[in-house]
FIZA-872381 format. One line per field, with one value per residue (C-alpha): x, y, z; residue in one letter; residue number from 1. Coordinates in pm, 1 decimal. Last residue first. Layout:
X c(X,...)
Y c(Y,...)
Z c(Z,...)
res c(A,...)
n c(NUM,...)
//
This chain:
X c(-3359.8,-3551.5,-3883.0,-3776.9,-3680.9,-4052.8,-4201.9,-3993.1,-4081.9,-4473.0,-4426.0,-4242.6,-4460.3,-4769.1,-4574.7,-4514.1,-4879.7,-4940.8,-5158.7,-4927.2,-4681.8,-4599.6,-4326.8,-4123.2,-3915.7,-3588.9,-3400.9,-3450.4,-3357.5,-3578.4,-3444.9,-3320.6,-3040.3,-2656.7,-2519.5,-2760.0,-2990.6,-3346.2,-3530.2,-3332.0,-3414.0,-3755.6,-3826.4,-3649.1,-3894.7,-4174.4,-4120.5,-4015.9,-4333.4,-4514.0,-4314.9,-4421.9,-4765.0,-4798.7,-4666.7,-4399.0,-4234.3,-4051.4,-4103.8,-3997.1,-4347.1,-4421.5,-4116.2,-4289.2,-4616.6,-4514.7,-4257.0,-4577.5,-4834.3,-4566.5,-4507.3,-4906.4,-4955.0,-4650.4,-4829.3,-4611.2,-4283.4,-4011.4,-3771.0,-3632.6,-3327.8,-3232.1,-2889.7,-2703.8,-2524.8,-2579.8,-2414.0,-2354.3,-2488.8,-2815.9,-2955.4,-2827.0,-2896.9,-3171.2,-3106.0,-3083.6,-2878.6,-2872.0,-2550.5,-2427.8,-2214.7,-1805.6,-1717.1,-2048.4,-1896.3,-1643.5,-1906.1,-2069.6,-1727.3,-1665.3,-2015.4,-1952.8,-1649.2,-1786.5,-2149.0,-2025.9,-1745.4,-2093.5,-2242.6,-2622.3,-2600.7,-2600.8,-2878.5,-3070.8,-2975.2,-3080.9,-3461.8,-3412.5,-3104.6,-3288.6,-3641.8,-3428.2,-3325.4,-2958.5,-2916.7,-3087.2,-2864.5,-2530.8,-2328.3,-1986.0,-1671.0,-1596.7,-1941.3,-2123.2,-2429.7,-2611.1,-2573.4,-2895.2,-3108.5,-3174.8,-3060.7,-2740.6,-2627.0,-2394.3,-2129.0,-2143.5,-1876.3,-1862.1,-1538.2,-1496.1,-1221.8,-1136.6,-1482.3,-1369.0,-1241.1,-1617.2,-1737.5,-1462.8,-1662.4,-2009.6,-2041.6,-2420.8,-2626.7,-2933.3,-3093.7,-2802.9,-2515.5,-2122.7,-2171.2,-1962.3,-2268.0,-2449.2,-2180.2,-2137.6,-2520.0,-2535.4,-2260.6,-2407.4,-2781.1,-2517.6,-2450.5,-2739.8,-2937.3,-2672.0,-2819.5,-2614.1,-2768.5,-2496.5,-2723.0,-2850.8,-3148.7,-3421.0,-3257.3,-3113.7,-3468.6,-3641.9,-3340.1,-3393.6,-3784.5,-3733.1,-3493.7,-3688.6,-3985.6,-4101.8,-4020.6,-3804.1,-3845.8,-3675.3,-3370.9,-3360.4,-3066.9,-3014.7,-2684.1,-2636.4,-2503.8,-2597.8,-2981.6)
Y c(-996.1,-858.9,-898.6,-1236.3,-1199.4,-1074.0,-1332.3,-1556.2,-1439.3,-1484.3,-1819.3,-1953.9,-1757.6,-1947.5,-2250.1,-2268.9,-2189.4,-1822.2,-1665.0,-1588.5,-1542.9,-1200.6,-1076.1,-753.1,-625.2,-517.6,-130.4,-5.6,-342.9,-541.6,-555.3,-867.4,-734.2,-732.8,-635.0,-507.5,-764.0,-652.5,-789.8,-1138.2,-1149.7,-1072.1,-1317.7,-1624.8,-1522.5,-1532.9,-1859.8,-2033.9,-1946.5,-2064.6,-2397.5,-2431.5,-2365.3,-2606.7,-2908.5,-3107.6,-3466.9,-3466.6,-3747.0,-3586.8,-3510.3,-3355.4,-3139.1,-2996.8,-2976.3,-2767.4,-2528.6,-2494.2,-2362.1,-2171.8,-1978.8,-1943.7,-1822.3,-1567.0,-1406.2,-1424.8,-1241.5,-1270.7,-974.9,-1031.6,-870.5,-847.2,-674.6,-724.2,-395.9,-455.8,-836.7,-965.2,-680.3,-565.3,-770.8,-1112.9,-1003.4,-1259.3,-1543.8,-1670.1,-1670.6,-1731.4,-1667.1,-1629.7,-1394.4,-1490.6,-1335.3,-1430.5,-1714.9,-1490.8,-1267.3,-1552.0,-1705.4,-1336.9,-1305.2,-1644.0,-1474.6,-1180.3,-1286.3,-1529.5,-1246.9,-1066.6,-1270.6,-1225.9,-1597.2,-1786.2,-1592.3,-1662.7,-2057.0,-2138.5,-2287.0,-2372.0,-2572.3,-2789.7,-2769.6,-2997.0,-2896.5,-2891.5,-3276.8,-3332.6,-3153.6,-3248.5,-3458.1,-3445.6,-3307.6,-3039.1,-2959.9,-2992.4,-2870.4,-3024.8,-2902.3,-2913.2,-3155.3,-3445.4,-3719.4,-3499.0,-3423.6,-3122.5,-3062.3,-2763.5,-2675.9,-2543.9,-2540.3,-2463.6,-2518.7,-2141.8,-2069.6,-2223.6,-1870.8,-1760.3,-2028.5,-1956.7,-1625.2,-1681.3,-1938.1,-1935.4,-2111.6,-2261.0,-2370.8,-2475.9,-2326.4,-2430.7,-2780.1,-2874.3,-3053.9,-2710.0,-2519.8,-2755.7,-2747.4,-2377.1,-2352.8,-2561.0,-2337.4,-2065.0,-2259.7,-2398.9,-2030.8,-1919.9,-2129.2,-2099.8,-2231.2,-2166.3,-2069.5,-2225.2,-1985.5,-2262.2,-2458.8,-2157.2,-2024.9,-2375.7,-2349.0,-2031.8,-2024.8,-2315.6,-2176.3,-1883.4,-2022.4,-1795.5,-2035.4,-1780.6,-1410.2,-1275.3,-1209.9,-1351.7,-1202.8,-1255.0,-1242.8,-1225.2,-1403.9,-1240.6,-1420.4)
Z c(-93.1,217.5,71.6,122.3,458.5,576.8,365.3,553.2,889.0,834.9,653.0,1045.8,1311.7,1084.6,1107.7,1437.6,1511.2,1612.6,1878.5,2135.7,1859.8,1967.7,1714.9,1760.2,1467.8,1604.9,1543.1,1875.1,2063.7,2289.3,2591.4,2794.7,3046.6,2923.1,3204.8,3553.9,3550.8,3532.1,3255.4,3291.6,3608.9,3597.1,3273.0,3445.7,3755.4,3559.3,3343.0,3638.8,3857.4,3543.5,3556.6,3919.9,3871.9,3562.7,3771.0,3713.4,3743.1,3413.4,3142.1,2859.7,2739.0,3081.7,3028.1,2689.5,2760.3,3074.7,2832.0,2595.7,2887.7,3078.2,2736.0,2709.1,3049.3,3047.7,2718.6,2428.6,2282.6,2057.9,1925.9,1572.4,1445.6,1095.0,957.5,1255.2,1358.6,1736.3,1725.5,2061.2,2261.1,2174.0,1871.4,2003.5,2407.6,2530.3,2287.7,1947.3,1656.7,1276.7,1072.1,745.1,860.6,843.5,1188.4,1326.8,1532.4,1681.8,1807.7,1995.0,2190.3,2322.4,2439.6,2605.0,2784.8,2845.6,2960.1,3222.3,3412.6,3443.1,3604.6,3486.3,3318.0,3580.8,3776.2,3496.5,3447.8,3794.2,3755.8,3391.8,3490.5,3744.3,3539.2,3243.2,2939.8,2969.4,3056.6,2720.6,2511.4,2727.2,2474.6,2669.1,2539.7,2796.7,2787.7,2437.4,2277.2,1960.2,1606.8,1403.5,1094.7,1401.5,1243.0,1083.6,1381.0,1363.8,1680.3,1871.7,2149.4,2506.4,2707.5,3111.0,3260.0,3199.2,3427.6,3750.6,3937.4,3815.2,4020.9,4333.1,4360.3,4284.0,4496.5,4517.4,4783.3,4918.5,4608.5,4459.8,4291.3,4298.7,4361.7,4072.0,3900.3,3954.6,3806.7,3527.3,3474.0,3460.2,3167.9,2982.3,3006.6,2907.1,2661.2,2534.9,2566.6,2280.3,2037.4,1722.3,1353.9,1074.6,764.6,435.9,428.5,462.2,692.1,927.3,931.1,1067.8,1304.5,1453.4,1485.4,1687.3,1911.6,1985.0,2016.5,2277.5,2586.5,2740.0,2657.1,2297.6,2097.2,1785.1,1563.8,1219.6,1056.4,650.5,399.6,39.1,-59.3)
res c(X,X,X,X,X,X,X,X,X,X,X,X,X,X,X,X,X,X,X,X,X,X,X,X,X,X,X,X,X,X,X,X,X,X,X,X,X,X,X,X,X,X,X,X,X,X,X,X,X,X,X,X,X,X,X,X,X,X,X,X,X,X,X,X,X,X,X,X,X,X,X,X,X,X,X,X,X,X,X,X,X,X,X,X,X,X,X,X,X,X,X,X,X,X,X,X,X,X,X,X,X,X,X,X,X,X,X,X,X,X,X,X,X,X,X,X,X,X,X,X,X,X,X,X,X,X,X,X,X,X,X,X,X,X,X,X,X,X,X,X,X,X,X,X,X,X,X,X,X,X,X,X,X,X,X,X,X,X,X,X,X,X,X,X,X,X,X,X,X,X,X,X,X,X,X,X,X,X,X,X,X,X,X,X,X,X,X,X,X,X,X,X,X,X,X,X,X,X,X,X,X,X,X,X,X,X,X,X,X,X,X,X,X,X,X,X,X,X,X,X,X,X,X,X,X,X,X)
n c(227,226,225,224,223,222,221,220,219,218,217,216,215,214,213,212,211,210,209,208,207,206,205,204,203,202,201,200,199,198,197,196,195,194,193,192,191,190,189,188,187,186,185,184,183,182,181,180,179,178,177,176,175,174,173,172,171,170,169,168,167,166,165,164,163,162,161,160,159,158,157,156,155,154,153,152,151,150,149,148,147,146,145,144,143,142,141,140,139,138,137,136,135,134,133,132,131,130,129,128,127,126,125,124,123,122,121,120,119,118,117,116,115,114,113,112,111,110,109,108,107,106,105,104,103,102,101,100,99,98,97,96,95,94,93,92,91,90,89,88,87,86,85,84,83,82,81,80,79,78,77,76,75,74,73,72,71,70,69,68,67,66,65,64,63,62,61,60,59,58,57,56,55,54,53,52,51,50,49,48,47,46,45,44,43,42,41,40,39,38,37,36,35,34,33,32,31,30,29,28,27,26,25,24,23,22,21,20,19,18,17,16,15,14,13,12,11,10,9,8,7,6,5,4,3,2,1)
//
């Protein structure tokens, strides 16, 4: 099929990301997952001891934000590009609770938005793009010619982000990631830029009740038709 962009836009632990790079195989396309950098972004500020439970420097962390460069780099054992900060591999330091628990607030300054926004948009220059997020189909790329709007039942996304920290090792319980999940999803519903909406034109998909590769045959037939 002609090079096109597809936005995912969607509430945490949806799938997004999967979805995303099972679709940029098959099509051929540039994979970009926009939650890795502002979830980048979060763990500089909270290695630089400009967030933390007790505080937010808002002010001196948005002073901090031209040191700040985020890159993707292929690996070809894993089949998609991994996330770096200032040169470091930081894929698995991005995924923990930590940066779940303050990536939202992160990522509703505004001064954050812009300049990752900004990053996004020139990605897309040459289509042939798939990305994911909160504000693909709204913001970053309005007139993208498929957009995709994720969504599950808070219980089940809690359910698959638990299973997926224990399996890493993480010291969690499934209270505290549903608390996560709930909060992530009010802030991000109610920030003031850029909030998580779905967009007029966007087909939504609830795969509370959907294997990955159910979500994944179902989305292709709906591209195909497409062609």
């Amino acid at each position: 099929m002609s090079k096109i962009i597809i936005a995912i836009d969607g509430y945490s632990s949806t799938g997004k990301s999967t979805l995303a790079k099972q679709l940029a195989k098959k099509l051929g396309f540039i994979y970009v997952d926009t939650g890795a950098m502002y979830r980048a972004v979060t763990l500089y500020a909270i290695r630089n001891g400009y967030i933390s439970d007790e505080n937010f420097d808002v002010e001196n962390f948005v002073l901090e934000l031209d040191k700040i460069k985020i890159s993707f780099l292929f690996n070809p054992q894993l089949g998609f590009a991994e996330v770096y900060l200032n040169g470091e591999n930081v894929e698995k330091h991005i995924r923990t609770m930590q940066v779940s628990g303050f990536v939202s607030p992160i990522a509703a300054v505004p001064e954050v938005r812009y300049l990752l926004v900004k990053q996004q948009q020139e990605m897309g220059k040459n289509k042939g793009l798939v990305m994911d997020g909160r504000d693909i189909g709204t913001v970053v790329f309005p007139n993208a010619e498929l957009k995709l709007f994720m969504t599950a039942s808070d219980q089940v996304r809690a359910q698959r982000r638990y299973d997926e920290l224990i399996a890493r090792g993480e010291q969690v319980t499934f209270d505290e990631v549903l608390h996560n999940v709930r909060e992530r999803d009010y802030i991000d519903s109610h920030r003031e830029n850029s909030p998580l909406m779905k967009a007029d034109d966007a087909i939504e998909i609830d795969n509370s009740n959907l294997s990955i590769d159910e979500q994944f045959e179902k989305i292709k037939k709906m591209i195909e038709e497409m062609s």
